[in-house]
C-alpha positions as CSV (number, residue, x, y, z in Angstrom):
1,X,-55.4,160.9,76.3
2,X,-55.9,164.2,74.4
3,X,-54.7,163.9,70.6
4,X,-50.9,165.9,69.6
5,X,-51.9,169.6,69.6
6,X,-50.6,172.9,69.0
7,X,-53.7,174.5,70.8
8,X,-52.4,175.8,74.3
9,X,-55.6,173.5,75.2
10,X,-56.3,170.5,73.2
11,X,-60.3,168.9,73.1
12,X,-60.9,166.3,74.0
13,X,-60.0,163.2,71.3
14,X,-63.8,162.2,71.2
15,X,-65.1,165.2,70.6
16,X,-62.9,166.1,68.0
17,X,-63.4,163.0,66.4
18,X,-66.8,163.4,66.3
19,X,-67.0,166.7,64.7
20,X,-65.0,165.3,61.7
21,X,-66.8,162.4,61.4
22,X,-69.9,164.4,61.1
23,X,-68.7,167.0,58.7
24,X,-67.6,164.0,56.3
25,X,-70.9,162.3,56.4
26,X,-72.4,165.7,55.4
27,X,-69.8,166.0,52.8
28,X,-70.4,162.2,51.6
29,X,-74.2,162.9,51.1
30,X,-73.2,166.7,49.9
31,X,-71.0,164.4,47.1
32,X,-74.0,161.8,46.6
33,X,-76.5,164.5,45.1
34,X,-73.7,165.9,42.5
35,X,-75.0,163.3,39.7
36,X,-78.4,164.0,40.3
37,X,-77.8,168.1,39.3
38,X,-79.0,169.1,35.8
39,X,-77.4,172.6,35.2
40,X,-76.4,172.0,31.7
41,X,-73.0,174.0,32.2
42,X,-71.8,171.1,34.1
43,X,-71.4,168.6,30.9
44,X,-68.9,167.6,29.3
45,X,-64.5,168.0,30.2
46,X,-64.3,168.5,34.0
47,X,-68.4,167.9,35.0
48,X,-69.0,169.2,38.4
49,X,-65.4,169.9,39.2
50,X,-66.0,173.0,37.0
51,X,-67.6,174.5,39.7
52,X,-66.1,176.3,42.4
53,X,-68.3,174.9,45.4
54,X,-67.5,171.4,44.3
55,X,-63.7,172.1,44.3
56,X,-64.3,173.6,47.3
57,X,-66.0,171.1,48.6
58,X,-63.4,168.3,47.8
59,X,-60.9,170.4,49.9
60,X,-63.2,170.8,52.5
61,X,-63.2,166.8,52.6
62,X,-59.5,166.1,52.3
63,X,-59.2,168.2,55.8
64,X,-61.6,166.4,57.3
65,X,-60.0,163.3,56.3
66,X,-56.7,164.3,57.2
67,X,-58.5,165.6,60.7
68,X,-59.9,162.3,61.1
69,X,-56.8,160.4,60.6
70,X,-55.3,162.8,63.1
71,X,-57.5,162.2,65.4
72,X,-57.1,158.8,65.5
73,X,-53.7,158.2,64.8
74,X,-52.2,161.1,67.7
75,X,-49.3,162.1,64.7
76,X,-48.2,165.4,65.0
77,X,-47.6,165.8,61.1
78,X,-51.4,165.6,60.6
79,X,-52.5,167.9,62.6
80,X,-50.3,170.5,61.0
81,X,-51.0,169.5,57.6
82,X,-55.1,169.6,58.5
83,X,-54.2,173.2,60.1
84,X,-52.6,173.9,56.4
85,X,-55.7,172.6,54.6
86,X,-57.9,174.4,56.5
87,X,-56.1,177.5,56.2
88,X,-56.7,177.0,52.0
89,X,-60.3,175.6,52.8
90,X,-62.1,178.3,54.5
91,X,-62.0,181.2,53.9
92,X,-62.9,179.9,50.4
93,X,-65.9,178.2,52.0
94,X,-66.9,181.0,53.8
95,X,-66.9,183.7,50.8
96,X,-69.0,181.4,48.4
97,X,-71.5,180.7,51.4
98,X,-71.9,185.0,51.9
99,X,-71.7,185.8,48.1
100,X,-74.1,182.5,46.9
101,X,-76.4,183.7,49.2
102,X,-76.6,187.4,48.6
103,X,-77.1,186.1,45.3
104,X,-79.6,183.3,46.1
105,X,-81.7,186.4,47.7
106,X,-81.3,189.2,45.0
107,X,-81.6,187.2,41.7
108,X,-81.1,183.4,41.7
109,X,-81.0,182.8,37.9
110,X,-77.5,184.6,37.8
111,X,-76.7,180.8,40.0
112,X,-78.2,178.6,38.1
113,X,-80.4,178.4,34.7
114,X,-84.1,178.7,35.1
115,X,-85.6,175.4,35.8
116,X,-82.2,174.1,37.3
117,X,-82.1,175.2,40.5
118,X,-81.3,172.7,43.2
119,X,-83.6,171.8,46.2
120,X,-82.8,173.3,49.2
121,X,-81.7,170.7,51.2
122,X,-78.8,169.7,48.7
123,X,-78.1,173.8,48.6
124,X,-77.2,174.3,51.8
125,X,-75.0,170.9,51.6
126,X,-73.0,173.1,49.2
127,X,-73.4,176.2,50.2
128,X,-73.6,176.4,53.8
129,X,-73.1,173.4,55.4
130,X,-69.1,173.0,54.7
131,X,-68.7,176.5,55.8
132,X,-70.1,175.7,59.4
133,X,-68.1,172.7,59.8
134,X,-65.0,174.0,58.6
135,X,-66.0,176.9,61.1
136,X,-66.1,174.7,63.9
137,X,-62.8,172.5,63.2
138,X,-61.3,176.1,63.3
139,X,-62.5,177.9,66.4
140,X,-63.2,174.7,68.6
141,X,-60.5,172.1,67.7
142,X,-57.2,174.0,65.9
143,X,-54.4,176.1,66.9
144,X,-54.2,179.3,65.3
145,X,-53.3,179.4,61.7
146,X,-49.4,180.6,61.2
147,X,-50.1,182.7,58.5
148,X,-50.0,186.5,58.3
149,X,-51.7,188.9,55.8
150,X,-48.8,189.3,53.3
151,X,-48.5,185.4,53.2
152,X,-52.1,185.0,53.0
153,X,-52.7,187.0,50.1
154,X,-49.4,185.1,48.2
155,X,-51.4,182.0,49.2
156,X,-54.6,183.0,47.6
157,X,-52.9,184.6,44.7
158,X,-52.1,180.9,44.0
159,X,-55.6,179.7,44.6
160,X,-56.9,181.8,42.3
161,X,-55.1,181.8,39.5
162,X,-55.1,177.7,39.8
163,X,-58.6,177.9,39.5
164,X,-58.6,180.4,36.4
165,X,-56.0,178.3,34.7
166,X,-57.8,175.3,35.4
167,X,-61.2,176.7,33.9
168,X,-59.5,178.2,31.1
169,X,-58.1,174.8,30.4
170,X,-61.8,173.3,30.7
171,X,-62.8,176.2,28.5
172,X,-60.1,175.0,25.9
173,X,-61.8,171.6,25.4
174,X,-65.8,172.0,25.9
175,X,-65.9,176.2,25.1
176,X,-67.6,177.2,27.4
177,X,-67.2,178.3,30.8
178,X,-68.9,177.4,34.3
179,X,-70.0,180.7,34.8
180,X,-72.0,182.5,31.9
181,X,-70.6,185.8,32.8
182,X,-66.7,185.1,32.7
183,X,-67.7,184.2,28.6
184,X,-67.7,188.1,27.8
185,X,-64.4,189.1,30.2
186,X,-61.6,190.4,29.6
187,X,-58.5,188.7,29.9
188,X,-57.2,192.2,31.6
189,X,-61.0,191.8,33.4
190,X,-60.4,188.1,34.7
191,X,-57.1,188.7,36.2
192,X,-57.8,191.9,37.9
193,X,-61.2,189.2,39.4
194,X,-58.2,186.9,40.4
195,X,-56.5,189.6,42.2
196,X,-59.6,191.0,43.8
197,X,-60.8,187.5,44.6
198,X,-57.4,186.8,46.6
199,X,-58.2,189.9,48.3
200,X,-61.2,189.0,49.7
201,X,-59.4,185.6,50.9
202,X,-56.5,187.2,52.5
203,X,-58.9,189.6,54.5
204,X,-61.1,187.0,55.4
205,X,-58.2,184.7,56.6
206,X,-56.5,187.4,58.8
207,X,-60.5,188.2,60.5
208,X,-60.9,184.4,61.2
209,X,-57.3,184.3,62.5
210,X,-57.8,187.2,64.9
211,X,-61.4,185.8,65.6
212,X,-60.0,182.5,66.5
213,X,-57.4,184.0,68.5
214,X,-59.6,186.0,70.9
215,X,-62.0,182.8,71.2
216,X,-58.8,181.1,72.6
217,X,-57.6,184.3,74.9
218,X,-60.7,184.4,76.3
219,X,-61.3,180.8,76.9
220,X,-57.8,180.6,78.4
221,X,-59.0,183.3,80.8
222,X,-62.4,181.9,81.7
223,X,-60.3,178.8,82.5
224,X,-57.6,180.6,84.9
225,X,-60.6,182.7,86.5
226,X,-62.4,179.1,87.1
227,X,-59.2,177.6,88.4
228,X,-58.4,180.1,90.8
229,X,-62.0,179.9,92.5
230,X,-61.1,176.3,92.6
231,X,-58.2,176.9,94.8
């Protein structure tokens, strides 16, 4: 029995099981080298979840768990609210894997502190490997996202400015922030970054939607072309 979708074609309940049960033993080992990190900007009030990627990376997980769940539970209610998740998930995903690693490529010490940088293996755990899982929940398991670019931008409006208010809030008790360069910004600076920033997400959620759209049009069409032959 195929699991409660709103894809026009559902997967099959094993192999969508399987691909969340993959991406969450990634994330689990992603999670088990976080202690073992030694950028000192990660001390003190709020540790890891300072960071960006590691947030990101926590929301990344909760969809997969809710995926999971959904999987093997058949409840309608859980695929929605993994489509939901996913729709905050990744696109956020997907811009720190392209802008980390234009970085990563250009100058790495704007990333991390000399002498801090983390072995490659546990880099692409953060940096790449939730992006590619997230990728494949989207265009291979879910329904298109009901979201258009007005609402998407609203959405990440909210996303960013959480995250600014929560740093600022971690900046409040430990004075400093997780990002050297956000020290010598402008408030005026940082909220046109927010604005900018939700940009960025809104466009990249709208290109993924209309991606994930033509995947499915297409495969709809392979699939009648293949049916008729049949016949």
């Amino acid at each position: 029995m195929k699991p409660a979708s709103q894809r026009p074609v559902a997967p099959s309940r094993v192999l969508s099981m399987t691909i969340h049960a993959i991406g969450l033993l990634l994330f689990a080992l992603s999670f088990s080298q976080v202690p073992k990190g030694t950028n000192p900007l990660r001390k003190g009030f709020g540790g890891p979840y300072k960071f960006l990627t590691i947030i990101a990376l926590l929301l990344s997980t909760i969809t997969f768990v809710i995926g999971f769940l959904a999987d093997l539970l058949s409840v309608q209610p859980l695929f929605v609210a993994k489509s939901y998740m996913s729709l905050c998930a990744t696109p956020v995903e997907l811009l720190i894997t392209i802008f980390y690693w234009s970085l990563y490529f250009i100058d790495r010490t704007k990333l991390t502190p000399p002498g801090h940088q983390l072995p490659l293996s546990h880099d692409l755990g953060l940096h790449a490997v939730p992006t590619a899982m997230l990728l494949a929940d989207l265009l291979v398991l879910s329904p298109p996202w009901p979201i258009n670019g007005r609402a998407a931008f609203v959405l990440d409006l909210g996303i960013a400015f959480s995250y600014w208010g929560w740093i600022e809030y971690c900046f409040s008790i430990v004075g400093w922030y997780p990002y050297p360069g956000l020290t010598l910004a402008s408030p005026f600076k940082k909220l046109v970054l927010c604005v900018v920033w939700a940009a960025f997400l809104a466009a990249t959620t709208v290109l993924l939607k209309k991606l994930h759209e033509k995947i499915i049009a297409i495969t709809d069409t392979m699939r009648t072309v293949e049916s008729s032959k049949t016949k």
